[in-house]
C-alpha positions in Angstrom: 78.1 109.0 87.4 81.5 109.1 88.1 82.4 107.7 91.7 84.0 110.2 94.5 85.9 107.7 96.5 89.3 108.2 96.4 91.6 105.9 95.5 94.1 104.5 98.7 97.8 104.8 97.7 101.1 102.7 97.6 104.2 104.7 97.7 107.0 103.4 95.8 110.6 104.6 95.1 112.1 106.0 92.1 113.3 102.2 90.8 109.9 100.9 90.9 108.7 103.6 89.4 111.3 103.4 86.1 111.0 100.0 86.1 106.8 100.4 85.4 107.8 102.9 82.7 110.1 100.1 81.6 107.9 97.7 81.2 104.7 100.1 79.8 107.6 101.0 76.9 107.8 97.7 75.8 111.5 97.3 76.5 111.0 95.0 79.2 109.6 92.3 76.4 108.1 89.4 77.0 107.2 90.9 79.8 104.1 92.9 79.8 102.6 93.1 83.4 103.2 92.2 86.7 102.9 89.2 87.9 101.0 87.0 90.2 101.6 84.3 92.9 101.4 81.3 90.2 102.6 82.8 87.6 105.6 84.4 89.4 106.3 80.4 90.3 106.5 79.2 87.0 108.8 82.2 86.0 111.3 81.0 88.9 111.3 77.3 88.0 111.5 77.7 83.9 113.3 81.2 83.9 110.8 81.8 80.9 108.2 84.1 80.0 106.3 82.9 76.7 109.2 81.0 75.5 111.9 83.7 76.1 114.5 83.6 79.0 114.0 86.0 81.8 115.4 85.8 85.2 112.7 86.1 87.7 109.2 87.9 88.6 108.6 90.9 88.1 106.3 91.7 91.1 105.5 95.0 92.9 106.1 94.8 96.8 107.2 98.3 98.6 108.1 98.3 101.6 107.0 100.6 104.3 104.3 100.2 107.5 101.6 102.1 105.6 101.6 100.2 102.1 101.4 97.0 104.0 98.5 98.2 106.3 97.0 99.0 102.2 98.2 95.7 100.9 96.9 93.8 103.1 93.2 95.1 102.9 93.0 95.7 99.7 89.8 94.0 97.6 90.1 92.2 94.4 88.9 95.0 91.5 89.7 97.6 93.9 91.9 101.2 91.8 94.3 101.8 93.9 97.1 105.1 93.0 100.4 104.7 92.9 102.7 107.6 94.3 106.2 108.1 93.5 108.0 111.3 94.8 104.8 112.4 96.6 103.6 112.5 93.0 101.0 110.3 91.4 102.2 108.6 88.6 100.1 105.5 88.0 96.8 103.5 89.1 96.4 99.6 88.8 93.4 97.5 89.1 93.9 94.7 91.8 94.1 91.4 90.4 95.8 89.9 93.3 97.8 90.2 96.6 100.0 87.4 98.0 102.4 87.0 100.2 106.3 88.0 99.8 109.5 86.4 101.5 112.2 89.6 100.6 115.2 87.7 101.1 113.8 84.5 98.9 113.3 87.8 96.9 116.7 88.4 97.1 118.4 84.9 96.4 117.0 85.3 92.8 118.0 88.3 91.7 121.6 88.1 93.9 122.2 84.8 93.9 122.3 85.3 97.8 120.9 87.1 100.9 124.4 87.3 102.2 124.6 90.9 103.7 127.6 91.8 103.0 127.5 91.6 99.2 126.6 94.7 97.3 123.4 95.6 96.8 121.6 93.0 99.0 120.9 95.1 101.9 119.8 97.9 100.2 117.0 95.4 97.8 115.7 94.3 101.3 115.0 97.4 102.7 113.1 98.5 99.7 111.3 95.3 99.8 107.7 94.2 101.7 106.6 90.8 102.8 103.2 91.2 100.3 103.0 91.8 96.7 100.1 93.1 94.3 99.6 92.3 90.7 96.8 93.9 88.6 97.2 96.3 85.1 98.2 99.1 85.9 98.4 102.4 83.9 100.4 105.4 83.3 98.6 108.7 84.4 101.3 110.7 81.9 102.9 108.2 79.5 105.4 109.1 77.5 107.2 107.3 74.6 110.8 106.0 75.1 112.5 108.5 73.0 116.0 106.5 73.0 114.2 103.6 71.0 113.7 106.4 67.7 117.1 107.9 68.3 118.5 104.7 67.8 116.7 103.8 64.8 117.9 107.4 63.2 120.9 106.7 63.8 120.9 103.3 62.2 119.0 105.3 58.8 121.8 107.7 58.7 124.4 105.5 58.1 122.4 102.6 56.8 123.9 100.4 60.0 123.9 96.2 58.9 124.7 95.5 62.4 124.2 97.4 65.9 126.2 96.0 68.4 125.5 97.3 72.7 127.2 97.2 75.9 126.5 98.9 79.4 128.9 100.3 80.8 129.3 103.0 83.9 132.5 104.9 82.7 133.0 105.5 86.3 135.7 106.9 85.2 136.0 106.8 81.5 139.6 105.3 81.3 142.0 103.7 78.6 140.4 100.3 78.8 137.1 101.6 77.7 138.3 103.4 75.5 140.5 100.3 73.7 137.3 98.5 74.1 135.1 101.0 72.3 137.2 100.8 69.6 137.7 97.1 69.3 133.7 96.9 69.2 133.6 99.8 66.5 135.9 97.5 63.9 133.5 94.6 63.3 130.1 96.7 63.9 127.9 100.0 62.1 126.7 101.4 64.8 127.4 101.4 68.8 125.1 102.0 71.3 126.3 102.4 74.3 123.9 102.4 77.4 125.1 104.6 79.9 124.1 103.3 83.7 122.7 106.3 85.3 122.4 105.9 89.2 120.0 106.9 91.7 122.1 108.3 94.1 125.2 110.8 94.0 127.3 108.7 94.6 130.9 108.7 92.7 130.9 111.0 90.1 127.9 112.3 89.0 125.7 111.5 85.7 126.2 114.5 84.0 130.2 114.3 84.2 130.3 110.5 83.0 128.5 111.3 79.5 129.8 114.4 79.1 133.6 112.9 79.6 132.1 110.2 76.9 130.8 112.6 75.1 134.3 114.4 74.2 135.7 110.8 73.6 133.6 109.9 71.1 133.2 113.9 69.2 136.9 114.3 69.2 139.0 110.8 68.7 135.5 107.9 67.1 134.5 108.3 63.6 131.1 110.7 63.4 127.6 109.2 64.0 128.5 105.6 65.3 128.5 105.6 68.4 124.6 106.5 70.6 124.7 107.1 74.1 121.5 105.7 76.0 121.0 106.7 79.4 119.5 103.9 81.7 118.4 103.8 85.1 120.7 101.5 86.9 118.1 99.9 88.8 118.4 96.5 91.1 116.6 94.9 88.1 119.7 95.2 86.3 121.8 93.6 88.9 122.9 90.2 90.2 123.9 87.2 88.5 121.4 86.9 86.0 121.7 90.7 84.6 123.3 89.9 81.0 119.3 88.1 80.6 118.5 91.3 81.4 120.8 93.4 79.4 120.2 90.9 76.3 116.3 91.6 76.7 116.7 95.2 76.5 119.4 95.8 73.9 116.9 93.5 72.1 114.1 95.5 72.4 116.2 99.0 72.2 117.1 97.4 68.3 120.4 96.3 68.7 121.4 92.9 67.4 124.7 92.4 69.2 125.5 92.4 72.8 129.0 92.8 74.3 129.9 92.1 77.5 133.4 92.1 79.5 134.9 89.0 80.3 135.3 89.6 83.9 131.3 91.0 83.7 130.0 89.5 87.4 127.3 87.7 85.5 129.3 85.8 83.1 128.8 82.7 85.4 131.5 80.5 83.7 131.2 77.1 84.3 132.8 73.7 82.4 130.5 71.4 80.7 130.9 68.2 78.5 134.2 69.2 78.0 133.5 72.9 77.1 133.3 76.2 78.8 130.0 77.2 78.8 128.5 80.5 80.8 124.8 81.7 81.3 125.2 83.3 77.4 124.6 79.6 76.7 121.4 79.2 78.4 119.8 81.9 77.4 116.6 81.1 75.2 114.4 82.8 72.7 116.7 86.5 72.6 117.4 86.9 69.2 120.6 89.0 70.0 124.3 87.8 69.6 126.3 87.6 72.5 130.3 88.8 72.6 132.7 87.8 75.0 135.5 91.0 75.1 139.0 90.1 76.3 140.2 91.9 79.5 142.8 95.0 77.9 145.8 95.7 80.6 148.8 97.9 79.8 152.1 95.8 79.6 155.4 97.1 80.7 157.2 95.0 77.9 154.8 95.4 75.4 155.0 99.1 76.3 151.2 99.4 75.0 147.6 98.5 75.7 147.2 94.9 75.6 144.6 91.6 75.6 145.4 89.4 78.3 144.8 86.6 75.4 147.4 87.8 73.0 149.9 89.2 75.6 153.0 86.5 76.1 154.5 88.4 79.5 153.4 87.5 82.8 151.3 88.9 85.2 153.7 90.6 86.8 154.0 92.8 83.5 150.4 93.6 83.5 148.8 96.8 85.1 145.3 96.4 84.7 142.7 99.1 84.5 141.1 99.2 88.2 137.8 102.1 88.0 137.4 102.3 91.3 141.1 103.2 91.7 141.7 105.7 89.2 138.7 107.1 90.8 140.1 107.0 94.3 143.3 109.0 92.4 140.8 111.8 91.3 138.7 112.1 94.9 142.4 112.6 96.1 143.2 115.7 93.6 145.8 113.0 92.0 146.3 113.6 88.1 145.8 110.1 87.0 149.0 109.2 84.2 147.9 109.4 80.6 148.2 105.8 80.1 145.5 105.2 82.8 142.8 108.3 81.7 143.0 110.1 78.3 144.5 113.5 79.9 141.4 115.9 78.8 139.3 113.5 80.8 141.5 113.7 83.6 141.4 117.2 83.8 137.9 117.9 83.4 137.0 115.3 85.8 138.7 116.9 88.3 137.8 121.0 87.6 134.6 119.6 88.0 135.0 117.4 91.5 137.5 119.6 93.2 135.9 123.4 92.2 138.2 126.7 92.8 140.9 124.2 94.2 144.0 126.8 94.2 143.5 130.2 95.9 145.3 132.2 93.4 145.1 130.1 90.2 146.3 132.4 87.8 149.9 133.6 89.7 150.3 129.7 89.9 149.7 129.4 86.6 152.6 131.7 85.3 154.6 130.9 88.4 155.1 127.2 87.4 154.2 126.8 83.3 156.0 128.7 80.6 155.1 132.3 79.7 153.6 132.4 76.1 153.3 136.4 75.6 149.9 137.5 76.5 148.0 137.3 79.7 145.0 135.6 79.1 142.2 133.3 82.2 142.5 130.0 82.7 140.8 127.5 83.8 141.3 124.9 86.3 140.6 122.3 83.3 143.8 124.4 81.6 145.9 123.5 84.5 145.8 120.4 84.7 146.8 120.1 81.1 149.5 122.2 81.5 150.8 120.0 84.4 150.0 116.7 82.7 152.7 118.2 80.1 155.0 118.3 82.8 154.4 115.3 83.9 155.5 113.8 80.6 159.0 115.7 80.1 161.2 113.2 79.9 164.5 115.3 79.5 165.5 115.1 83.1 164.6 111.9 84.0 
């Protein structure tokens, strides 16, 4: 007969909750569960989990006054119900509960507890001081669709080699775009993993892969490039998050990784007369690891550039800054062509700044050249029109 206790409940956030699915997809592998005291230890002091690198413990520890008033009376074999969203979405067996320092937590996904960087502040808050391991299970599981997509794309063009990088595109500007490319000439098939944020913050999702999106349909060969989205959890973050992007490009089927050479977990360091980085500690991740040179636009050169092969100075260099194109676009500031790909530019910007202009279309014929027929335009079409103007030389 079944029992008609009800199950107590932890309430976790929309990270955890990805991060569970993660791991219950398999993408996560070696790992498999979460973790106990001991175990979580060993993990910290190796930085391996059955022989294969990974960065720290995967552990379950929400904060919050009523899940540690549950954690910390919970009984070993006890079902407990997992809420995300005010929404079931899982129930684990206790196996353990142990107790949690967050901001040792912290230092080894960060490298640091210092408050000030990034990202630190907002872990700790979404940390608790105790912990619960146990199997858990999915009360709706659903297969990782991205994992077949990939592998149908590989089929259609019988891909040798598929090569990943994660990028934000926050904006999509020349740089990724020269870098896109640059991957594209010594691999089949791209996949590019799309970090997908759980807060508005910046531009939105939806307007970062659909700018990609036009990219790739309108200037990349067809069917080699895949755009996976991924939740851009803390998991992903700190020093140690190429481990973490290796592991999953891994176990997404890609063979290659690329990552920038100013990527914030590069880490490098000089050794025995070498230049080594954490690429060269990473163990038992059978996926090869790029380096891409940093691409700046020269004034000499007059083109898009690798800081390696470029012979001018600095002071000839403008490199590509997102956060400051960005700042251009929050501003209503048509970023130059050489910065954003014009189309991008525009339809960043009809999206962030909606019915902008009062009377678009009298401004419209007031300011462009009449071609004959009246016909609507869009605020995309504007901005087009002006970048035109922008880049008649003639009078200047």
């Amino acid at each position: 007969m079944a029992s008609s206790r009800k199950n107590r409940a932890l309430y976790v956030d929309k990270e955890a909750k990805s991060a569970l699915e993660l791991v219950k997809d398999g993408l996560f592998y070696p790992l498999v569960r979460l973790m106990g005291e001991e175990k979580s230890k060993k993990v910290l002091k190796t930085g391996l989990i059955n022989g294969k690198s990974f960065p720290f413990p995967f552990i379950l520890a929400p904060a919050g006054k009523v899940n540690a008033e549950v954690l910390t009376t919970l009984e070993i074999g006890e079902e407990i119900t997992i809420v995300c969203d005010k929404k079931p979405f899982a129930t684990l067996v206790v196996d353990e509960v142990f107790k949690l320092d967050p901001r040792e937590r912290v230092k080894n996904i960060y490298g640091t507890d210092d408050e000030t960087h990034p990202g630190v502040m907002a872990t700790i808050k979404r940390l608790g001081s105790w912990a619960v391991s146990g199997e858990y299970t999915l009360i709706e599981p659903s297969t990782n669709k991205n994992v077949n997509i990939i592998q149908n794309a590989k089929n259609i063009i019988n891909a040798k080699h598929t090569t990943s990088i994660f990028m934000a595109a926050n904006p999509l500007h020349r740089g990724h775009e020269r870098l896109i490319r640059q991957i594209l000439d010594s691999t089949d098939l791209l996949v590019i993993f799309l970090l997908k944020p759980y807060e508005s913050a910046n531009l939105s999702y939806d307007i970062r892969k659909e700018s990609l999106e036009f990219f790739i349909q309108n200037f990349l060969p067809r069917n080699r490039v895949v755009i996976v989205p991924i939740e851009n959890s803390y998991i992903f973050a700190g020093f140690n998050e190429i481990i973490i992007d290796a592991t999953v490009a891994k176990n997404h089927g890609c063979d290659r990784l690329t990552v920038g050479v100013n990527h914030a977990g590069l880490g490098m360091y000089y050794d025995e007369n070498s230049n080594k980085s954490i690429i060269d500690r990473i163990t038992g991740i059978d996926i090869e690891i790029k380096i891409a040179a940093e691409y700046v636009y020269c004034d000499k050169c007059t083109t898009l550039v690798s800081k390696r092969t470029c012979p001018h100075g600095q002071h000839h260099h403008m490199s590509y800054h997102s956060d400051s194109i960005l700042k251009l676009l929050e501003l209503g500031i048509l970023p130059p062509a050489v910065l954003m790909r014009k189309e991008i530019s525009a339809f960043i910007l009809s999206k962030i700044h909606p019915q902008r202009f009062e009377n678009l279309e009298k401004l419209y014929y007031d300011i462009f050249p009449a071609r004959g027929l009246l016909k609507e335009h869009t605020e995309k079409d504007f901005y087009l029109e002006l970048m035109k103007l922008y880049q008649t030389t003639s009078l200047t």
